[in-house]
SERO-4910 file (N, C-alpha, C, O; in steps of 0.05 Angstrom, whole numbers):
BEGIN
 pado doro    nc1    nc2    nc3   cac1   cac2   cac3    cc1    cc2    cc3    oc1    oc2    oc3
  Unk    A  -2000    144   1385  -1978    129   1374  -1984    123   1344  -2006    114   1339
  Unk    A  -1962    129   1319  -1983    120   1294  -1975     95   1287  -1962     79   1300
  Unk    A  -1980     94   1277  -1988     63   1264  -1958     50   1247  -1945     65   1232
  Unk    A  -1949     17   1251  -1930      7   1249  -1934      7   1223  -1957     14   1218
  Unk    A  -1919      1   1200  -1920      1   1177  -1934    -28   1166  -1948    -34   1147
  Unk    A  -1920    -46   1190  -1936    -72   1180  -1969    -78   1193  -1976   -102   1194
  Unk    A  -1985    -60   1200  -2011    -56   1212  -2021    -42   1206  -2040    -35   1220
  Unk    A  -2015    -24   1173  -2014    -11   1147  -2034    -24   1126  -2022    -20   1105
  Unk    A  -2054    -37   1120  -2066    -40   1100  -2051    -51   1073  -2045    -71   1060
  Unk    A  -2050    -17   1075  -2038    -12   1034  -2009    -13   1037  -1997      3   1022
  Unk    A  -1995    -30   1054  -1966    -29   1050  -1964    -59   1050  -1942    -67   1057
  Unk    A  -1976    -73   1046  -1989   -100   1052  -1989   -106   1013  -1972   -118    999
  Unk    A  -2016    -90   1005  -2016    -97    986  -2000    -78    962  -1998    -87    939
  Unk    A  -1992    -58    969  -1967    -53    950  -1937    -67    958  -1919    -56    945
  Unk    A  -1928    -85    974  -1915    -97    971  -1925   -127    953  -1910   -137    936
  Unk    A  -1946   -136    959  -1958   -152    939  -1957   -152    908  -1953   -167    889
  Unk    A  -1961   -133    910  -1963   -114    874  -1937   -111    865  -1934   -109    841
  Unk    A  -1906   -110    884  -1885   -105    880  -1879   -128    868  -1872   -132    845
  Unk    A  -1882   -144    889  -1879   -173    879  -1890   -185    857  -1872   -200    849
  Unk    A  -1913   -186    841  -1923   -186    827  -1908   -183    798  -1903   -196    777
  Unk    A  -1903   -159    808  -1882   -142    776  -1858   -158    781  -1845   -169    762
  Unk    A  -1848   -162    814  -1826   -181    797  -1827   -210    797  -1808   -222    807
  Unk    A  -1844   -222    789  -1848   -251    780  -1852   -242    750  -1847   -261    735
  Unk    A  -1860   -215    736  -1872   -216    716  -1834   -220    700  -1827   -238    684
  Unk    A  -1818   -200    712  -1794   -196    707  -1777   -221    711  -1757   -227    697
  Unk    A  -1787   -238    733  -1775   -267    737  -1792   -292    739  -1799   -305    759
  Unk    A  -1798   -295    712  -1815   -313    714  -1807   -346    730  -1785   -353    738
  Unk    A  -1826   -356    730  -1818   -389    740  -1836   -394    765  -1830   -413    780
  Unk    A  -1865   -373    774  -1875   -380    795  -1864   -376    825  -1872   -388    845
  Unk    A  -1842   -356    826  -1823   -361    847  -1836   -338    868  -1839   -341    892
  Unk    A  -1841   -319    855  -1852   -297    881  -1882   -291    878  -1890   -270    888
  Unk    A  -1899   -308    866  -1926   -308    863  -1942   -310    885  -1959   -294    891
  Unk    A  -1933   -341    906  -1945   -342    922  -1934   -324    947  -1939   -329    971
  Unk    A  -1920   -304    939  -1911   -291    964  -1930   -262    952  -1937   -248    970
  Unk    A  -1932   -260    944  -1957   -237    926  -1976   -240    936  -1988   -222    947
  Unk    A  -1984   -260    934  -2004   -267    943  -2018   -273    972  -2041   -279    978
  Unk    A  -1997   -269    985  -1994   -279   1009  -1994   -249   1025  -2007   -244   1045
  Unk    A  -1979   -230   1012  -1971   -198   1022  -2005   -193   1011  -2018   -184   1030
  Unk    A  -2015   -195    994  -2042   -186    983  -2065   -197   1012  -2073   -181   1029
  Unk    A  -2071   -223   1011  -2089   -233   1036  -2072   -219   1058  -2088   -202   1065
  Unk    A  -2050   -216   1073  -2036   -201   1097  -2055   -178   1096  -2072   -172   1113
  Unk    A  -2048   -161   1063  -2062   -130   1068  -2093   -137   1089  -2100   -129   1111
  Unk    A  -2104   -157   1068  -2135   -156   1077  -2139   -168   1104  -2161   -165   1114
  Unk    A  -2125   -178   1113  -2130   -181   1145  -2120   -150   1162  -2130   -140   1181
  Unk    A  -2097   -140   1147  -2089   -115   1166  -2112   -102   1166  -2119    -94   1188
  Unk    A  -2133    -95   1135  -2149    -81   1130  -2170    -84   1147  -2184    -64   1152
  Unk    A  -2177   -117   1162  -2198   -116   1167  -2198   -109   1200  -2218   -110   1214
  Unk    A  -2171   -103   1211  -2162    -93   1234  -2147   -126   1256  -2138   -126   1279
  Unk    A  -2150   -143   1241  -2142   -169   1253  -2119   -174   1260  -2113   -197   1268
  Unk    A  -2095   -149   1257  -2065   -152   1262  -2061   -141   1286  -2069   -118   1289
  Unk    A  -2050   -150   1306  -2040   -133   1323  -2017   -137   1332  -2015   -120   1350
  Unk    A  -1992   -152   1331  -1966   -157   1332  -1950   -168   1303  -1958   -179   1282
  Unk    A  -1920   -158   1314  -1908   -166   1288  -1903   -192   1276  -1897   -197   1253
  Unk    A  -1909   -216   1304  -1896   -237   1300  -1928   -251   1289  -1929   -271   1275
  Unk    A  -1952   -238   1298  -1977   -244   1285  -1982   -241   1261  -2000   -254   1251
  Unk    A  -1969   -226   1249  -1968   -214   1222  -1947   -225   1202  -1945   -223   1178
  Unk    A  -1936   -235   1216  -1912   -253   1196  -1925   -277   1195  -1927   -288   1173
  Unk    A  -1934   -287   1218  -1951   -317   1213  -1969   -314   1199  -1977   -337   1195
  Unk    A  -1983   -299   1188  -2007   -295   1174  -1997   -288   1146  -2016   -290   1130
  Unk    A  -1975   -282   1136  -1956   -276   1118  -1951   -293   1108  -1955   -296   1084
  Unk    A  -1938   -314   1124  -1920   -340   1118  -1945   -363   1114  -1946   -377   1093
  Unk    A  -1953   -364   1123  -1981   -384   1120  -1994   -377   1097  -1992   -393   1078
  Unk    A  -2010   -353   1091  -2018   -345   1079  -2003   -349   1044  -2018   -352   1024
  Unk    A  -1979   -349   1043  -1962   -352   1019  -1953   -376   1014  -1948   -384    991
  Unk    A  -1951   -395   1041  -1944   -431   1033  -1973   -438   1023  -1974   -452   1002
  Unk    A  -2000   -431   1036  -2017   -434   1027  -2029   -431    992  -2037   -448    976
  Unk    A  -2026   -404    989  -2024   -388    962  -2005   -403    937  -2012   -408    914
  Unk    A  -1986   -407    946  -1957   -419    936  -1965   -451    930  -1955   -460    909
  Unk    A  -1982   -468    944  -1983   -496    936  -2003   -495    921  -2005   -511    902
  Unk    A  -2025   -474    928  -2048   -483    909  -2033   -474    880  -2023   -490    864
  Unk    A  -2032   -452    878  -2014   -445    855  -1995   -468    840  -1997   -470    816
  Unk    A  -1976   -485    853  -1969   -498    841  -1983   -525    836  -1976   -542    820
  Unk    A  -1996   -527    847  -2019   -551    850  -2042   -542    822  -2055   -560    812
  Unk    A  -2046   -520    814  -2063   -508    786  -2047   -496    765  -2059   -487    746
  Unk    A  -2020   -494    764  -1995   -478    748  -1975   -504    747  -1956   -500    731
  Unk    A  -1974   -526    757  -1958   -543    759  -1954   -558    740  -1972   -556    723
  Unk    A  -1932   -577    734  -1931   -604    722  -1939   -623    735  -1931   -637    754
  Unk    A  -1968   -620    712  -1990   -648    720  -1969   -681    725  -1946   -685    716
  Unk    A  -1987   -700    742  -1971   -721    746  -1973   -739    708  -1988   -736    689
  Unk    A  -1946   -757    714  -1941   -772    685  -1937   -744    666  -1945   -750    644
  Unk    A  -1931   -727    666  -1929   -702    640  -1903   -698    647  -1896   -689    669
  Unk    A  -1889   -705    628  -1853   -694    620  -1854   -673    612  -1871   -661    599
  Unk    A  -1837   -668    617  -1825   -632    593  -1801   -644    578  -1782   -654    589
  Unk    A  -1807   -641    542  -1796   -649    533  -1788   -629    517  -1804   -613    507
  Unk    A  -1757   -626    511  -1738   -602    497  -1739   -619    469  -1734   -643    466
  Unk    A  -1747   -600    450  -1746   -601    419  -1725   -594    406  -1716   -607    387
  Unk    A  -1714   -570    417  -1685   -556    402  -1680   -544    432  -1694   -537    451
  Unk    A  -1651   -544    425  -1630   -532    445  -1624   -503    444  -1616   -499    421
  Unk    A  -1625   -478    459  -1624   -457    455  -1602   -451    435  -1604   -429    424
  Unk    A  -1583   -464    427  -1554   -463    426  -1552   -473    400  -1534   -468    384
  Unk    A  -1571   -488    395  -1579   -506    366  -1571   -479    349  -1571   -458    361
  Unk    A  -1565   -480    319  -1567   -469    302  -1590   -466    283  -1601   -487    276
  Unk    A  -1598   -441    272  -1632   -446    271  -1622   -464    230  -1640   -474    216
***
């Protein structure tokens, strides 16, 4: 029988890498921790620890809320720190 695509290794972490490129294209932190999350997935598929689909999504999903808070917890707006707008895009220079 061959092998499911999600019990694939390197389809794990080139979807990771996909993602990657597009946070670079959409920035704001939004698909980082899901990058990151498809990246650790690969390395559990790699290390043979997958064996269902619904195992593999939990390990996905966890893996990226995980990835995703630390991330915003080290990429974040520290507590008491405003973001404060200087000029308006729209301003005239």
């Amino acid at each position: 029988m061959p092998d499911q695509i999600w019990t694939v290794w390197w389809a794990w972490v080139v979807l990771g890498f996909a993602l990657g490129v597009l946070e670079i294209l959409v920035p704001g932190y939004i698909f980082l921790g899901s990058a990151a999350g498809a990246v650790i997935t690969g390395v559990v598929a790699g290390l043979g620890l997958t064996a269902s689909l619904p195992l593999v999504i939990l390990i996905f999903a966890v893996a990226s809320l995980v990835s995703w808070l630390v991330l915003r917890r080290v990429m974040g707006v520290r507590a008491n720190q405003v973001k404060v707008w200087d000029r308006d895009i729209n301003d005239s220079p």
